[in-house]
C-alpha positions as CSV (number, residue, x, y, z in Angstrom):
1,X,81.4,26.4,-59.3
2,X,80.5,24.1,-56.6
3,X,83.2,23.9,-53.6
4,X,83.6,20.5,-51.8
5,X,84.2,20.7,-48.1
6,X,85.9,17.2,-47.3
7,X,85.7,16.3,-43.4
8,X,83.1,18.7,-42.5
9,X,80.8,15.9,-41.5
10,X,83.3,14.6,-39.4
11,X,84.6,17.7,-37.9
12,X,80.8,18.2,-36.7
13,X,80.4,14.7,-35.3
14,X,83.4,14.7,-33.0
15,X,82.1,17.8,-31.7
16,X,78.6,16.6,-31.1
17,X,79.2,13.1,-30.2
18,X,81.2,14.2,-26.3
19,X,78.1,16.3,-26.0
20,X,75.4,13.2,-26.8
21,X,77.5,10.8,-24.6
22,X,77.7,13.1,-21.9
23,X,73.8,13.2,-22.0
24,X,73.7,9.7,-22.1
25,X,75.6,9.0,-19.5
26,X,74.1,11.9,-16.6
27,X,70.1,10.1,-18.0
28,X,72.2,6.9,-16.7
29,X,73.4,7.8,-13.6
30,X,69.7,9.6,-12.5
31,X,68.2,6.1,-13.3
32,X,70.5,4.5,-11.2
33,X,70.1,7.5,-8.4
34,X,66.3,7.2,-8.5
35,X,66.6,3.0,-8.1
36,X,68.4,3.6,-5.8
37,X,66.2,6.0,-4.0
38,X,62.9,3.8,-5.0
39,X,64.8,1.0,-3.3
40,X,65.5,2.1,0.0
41,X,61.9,3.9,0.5
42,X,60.5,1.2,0.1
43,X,62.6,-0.9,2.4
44,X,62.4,1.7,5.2
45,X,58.3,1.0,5.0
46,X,59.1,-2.4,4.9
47,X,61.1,-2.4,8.1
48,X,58.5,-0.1,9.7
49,X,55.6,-2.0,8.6
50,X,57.6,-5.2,10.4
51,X,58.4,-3.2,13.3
52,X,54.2,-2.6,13.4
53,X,53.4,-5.5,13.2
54,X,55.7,-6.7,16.7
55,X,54.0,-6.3,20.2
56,X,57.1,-7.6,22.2
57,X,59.2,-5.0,24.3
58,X,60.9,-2.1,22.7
59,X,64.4,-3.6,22.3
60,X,63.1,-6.2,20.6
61,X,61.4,-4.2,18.4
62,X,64.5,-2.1,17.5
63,X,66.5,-5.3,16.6
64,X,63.8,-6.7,14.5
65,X,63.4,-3.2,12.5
66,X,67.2,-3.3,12.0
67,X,67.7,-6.6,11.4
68,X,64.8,-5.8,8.4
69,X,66.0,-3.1,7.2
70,X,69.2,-5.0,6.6
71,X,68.0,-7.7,5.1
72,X,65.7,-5.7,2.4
73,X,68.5,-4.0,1.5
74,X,70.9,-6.9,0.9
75,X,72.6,-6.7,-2.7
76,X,69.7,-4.4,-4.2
77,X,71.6,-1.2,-4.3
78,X,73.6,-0.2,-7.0
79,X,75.9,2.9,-6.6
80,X,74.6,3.7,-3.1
81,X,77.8,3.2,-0.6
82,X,77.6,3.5,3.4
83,X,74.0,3.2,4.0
84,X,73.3,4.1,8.0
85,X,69.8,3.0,9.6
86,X,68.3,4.9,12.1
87,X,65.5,3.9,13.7
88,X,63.0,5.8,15.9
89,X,60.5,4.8,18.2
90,X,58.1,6.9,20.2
91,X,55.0,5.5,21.9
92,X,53.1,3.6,19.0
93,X,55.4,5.1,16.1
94,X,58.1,3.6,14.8
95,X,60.2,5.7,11.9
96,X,63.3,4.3,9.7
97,X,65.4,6.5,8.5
98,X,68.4,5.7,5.6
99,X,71.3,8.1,4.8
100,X,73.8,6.9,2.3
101,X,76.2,8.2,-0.2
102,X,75.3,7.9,-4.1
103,X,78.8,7.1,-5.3
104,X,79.0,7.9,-9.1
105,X,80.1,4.7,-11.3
106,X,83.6,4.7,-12.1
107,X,84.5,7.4,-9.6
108,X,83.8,10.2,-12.6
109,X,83.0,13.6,-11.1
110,X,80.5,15.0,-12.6
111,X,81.3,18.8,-12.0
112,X,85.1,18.7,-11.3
113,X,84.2,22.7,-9.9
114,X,82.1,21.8,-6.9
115,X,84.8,19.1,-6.0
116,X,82.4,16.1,-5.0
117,X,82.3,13.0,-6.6
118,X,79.3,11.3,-4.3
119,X,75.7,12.8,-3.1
120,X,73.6,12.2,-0.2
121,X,70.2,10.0,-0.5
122,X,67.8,9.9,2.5
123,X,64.8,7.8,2.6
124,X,62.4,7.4,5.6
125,X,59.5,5.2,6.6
126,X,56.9,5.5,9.4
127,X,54.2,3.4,10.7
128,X,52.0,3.4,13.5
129,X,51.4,1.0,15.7
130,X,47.7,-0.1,16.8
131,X,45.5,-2.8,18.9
132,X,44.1,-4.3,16.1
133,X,41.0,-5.6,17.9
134,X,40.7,-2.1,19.7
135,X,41.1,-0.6,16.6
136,X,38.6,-2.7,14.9
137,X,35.9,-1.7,17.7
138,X,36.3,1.8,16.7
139,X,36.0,1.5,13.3
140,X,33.4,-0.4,13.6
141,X,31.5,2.1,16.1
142,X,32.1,4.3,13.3
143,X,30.7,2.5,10.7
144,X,27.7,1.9,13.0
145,X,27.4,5.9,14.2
146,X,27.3,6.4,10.0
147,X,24.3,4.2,9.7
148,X,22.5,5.4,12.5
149,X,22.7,9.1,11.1
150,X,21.7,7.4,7.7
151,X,18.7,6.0,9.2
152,X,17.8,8.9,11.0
153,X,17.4,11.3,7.8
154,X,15.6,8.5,5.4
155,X,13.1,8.8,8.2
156,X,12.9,12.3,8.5
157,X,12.8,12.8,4.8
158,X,10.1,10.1,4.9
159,X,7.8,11.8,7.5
160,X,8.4,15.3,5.4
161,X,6.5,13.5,2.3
């Protein structure tokens, strides 16, 4: 005698279907943290790379860098929420630094125990600053120095013969 089980399908879905959605959703909001993320790295080496590339006075600098940073970031986040810039410079160095708050879409908490419904994303960027034409001496002084010890041993391997 065969026995029919009538909703047994459906009894198993609704259990498994919170548990799929609830996957779905947490792969969703790590894309959107690591955009996020992808985003403001690379506008924190974007504003440093800017700030690099000034060789006015330091204030200057700093007000370019910020001004930079502000406008990379300008409508390209999606959940990140009170973004600060902080920007550093030190002799030829210039570092951006970003701090924000991931707020999760919707305001959903994902673990109601830990009692936080936002995370904290950093991102930093950091450039050095140079002379280009200095710069370009000693690389090529280097370049030279590296052919002149190439020269040197095809001759000595050539008076060994």
């Amino acid at each position: 005698m065969k026995k029919e089980y009538k909703g047994s399908l459906t009894i198993e879905a609704s259990l498994l279907f919170p548990l799929i959605m609830m996957v779905i959703v947490i792969c969703i909001y790590a894309m959107f943290f690591l955009h996020d993320r992808t985003v403001l790295d690379e506008s924190a080496y974007e504003a440093a790379l800017r700030g690099c590339e000034i060789t006015s006075e330091h204030g200057d600098v700093m007000s370019k860098v910020r001004a930079t940073s502000e406008e990379t970031l300008e409508g390209r986040l999606l959940s990140t929420k009170n973004v600060k810039t902080d920007v550093e410079i030190t002799g030829h160095d210039i570092k951006v630094k970003y701090t924000g708050e991931f707020v999760v879409p919707g305001g959903v908490n994902l673990v109601p125990e830990a009692g936080f419904k936002e995370l904290e994303i950093r991102a930093e960027g950091h450039c050095s600053r140079r002379e280009p034409v200095s710069y370009v001496k000693e690389f090529r002084t280097v370049i030279n120095a590296a052919e002149d010890l190439g020269k040197r041993s095809d001759r000595r391997q050539g008076d060994g013969n």
